[in-house]
C-alpha positions as CSV (number, residue, x, y, z in Angstrom):
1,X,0.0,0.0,0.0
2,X,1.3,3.3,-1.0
3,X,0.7,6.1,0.4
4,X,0.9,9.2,-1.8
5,X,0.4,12.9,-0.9
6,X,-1.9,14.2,-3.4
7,X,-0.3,16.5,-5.6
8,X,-2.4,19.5,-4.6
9,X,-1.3,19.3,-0.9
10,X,2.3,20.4,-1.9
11,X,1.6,23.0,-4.7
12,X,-1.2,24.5,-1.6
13,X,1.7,24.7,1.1
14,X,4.1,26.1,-1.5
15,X,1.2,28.9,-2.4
16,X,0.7,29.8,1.3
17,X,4.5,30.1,1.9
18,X,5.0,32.4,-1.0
19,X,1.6,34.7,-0.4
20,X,2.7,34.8,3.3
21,X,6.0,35.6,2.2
22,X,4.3,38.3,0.3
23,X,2.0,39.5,2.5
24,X,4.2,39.9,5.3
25,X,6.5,41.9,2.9
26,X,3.6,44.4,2.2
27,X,2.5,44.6,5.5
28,X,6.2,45.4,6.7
29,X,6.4,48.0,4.0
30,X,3.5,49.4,4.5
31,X,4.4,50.0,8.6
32,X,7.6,51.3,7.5
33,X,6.1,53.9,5.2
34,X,3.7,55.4,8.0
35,X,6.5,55.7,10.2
36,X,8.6,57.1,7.6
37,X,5.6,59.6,6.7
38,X,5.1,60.5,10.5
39,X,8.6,61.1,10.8
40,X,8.3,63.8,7.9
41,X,5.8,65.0,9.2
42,X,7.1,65.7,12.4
43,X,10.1,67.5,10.8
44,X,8.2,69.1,8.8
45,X,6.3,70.8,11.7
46,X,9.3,71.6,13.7
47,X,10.6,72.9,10.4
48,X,7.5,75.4,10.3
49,X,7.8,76.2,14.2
50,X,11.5,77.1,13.5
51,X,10.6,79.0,10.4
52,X,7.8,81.3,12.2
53,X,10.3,81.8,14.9
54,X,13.4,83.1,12.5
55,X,10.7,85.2,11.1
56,X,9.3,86.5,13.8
57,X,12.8,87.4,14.9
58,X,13.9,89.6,11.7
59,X,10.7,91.2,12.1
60,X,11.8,92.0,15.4
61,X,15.2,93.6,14.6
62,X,13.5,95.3,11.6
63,X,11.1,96.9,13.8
64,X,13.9,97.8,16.8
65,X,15.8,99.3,13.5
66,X,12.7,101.4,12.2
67,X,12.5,102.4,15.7
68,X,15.8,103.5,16.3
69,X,15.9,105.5,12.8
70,X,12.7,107.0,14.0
71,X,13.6,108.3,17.4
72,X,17.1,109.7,15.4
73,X,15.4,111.3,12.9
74,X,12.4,112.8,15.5
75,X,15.5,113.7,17.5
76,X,16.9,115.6,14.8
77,X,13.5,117.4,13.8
78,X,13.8,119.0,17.1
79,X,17.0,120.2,17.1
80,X,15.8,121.9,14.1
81,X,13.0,123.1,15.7
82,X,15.1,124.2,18.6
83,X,17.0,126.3,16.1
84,X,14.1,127.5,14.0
85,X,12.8,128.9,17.5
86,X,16.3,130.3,18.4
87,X,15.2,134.2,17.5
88,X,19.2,135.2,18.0
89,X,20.4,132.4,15.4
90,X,22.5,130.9,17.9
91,X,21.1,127.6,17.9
92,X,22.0,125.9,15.1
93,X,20.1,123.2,13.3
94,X,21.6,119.5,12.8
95,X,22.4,118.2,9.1
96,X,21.0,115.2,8.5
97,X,23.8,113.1,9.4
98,X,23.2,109.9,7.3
99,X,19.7,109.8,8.7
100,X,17.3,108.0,6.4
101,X,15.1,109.9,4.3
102,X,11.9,110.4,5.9
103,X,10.0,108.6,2.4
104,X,12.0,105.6,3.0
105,X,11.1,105.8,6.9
106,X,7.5,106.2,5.9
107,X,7.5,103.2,3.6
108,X,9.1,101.3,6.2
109,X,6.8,102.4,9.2
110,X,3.3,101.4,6.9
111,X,4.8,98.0,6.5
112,X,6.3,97.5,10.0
113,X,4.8,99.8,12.5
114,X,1.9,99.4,15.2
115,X,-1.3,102.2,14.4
116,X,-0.5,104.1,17.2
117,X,3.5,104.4,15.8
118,X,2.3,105.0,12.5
119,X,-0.5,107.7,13.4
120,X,2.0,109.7,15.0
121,X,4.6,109.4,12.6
122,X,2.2,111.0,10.0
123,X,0.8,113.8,12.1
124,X,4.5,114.6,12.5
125,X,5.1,114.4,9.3
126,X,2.7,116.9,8.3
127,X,3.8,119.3,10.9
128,X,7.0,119.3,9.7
129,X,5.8,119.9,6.3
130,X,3.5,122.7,7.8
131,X,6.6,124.1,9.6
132,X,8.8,124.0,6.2
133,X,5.8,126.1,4.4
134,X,5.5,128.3,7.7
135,X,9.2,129.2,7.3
136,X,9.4,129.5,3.2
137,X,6.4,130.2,2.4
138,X,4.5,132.1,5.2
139,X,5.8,135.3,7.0
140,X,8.1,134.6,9.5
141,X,10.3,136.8,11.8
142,X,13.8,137.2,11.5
143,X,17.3,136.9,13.7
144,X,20.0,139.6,13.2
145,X,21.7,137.0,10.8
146,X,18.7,137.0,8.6
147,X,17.5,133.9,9.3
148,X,14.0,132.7,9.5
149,X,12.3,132.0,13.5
150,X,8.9,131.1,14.5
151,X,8.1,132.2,17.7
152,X,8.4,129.6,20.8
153,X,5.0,130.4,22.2
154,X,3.0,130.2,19.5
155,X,0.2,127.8,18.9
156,X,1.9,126.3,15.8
157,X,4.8,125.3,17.2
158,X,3.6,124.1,20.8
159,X,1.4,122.1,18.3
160,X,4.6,120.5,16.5
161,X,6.2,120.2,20.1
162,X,3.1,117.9,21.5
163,X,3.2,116.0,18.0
164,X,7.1,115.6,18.8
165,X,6.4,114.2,22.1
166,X,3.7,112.1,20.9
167,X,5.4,109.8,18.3
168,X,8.8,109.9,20.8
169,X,5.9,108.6,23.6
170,X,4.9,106.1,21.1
171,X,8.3,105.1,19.9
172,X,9.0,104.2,23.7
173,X,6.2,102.1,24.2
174,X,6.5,100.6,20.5
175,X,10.1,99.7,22.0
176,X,9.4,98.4,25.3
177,X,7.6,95.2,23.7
178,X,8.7,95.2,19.4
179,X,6.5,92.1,18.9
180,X,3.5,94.1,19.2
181,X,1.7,94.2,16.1
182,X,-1.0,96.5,16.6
């Protein structure tokens, strides 16, 4: 009597070892790629978290920059004022002393400073515009040297004085926390 695997058994048993083979294959690929995937992803979100905070940072030290030009060039507006109120001539007024142009400062404070910073910056702005047409264009007094003066007292120039002292009051507050927005 002979006994005889059927010829099905094997070729069964080989088919199951080679789809196992297979499957675990897959399977082990598959695990490997969501770990692989959740490993990007996780770099990718430290990536972006280190990203915000570079940026975050440079908009920080442009800000602490715009603010420092401000308070220089706000600085030298009142020396100028200090002069253009001098009615002897004996003050004189500061050059500009590679201060930025006030356009450039303006195009720099809409893109990078808070409302309250940027109001004041235009209201001085126009005073000093006001100020420059007062003196050229209006009739103002004269020192013994010829030159133009306003006088200290008057409206007009205690006005430019309080919109001086607002935008350096803003400038100190703007600097006292630069991450503020608005």
């Amino acid at each position: 009597m002979e006994a005889s695997t059927p010829l099905w058994v094997p070729i069964v048993v080989a088919a199951v070892g080679v789809s196992g083979t297979v499957a675990a294959a897959w399977l082990t690929q598959r695990a490997s790629k969501k770990r692989e995937d959740e490993r990007w992803r996780r770099e990718r979100e430290v990536d972006e978290i280190r990203w915000q905070r570079q940026r975050a940072d440079r908009l920080r030290e442009l800000r602490i920059k715009l603010y420092v030009d401000m308070a220089e060039y706000s600085q030298n507006f009142e020396a100028t004022l200090d002069a253009v109120t001098d009615e002897l001539g004996n003050t004189k007024s500061k050059g500009p002393d590679d201060l930025i142009h006030h356009e450039k400062l303006t195009a720099q404070v809409k893109l990078l400073a808070p409302k309250a910073v940027r109001d004041a910056w235009y209201q001085l702005r126009r005073s000093e515009e006001d100020l420059r047409w007062e003196l050229y264009e209006g009739d103002p007094n004269h020192t013994p040297q010829g030159s133009p003066y306003l006088d200290a007292d008057s409206p007009f120039i205690i006005g430019i004085q309080r919109d001086l002292a607002e935008l350096q009051f803003n400038l100190r507050a703007a600097m006292a926390d630069p991450d503020l927005a608005e």
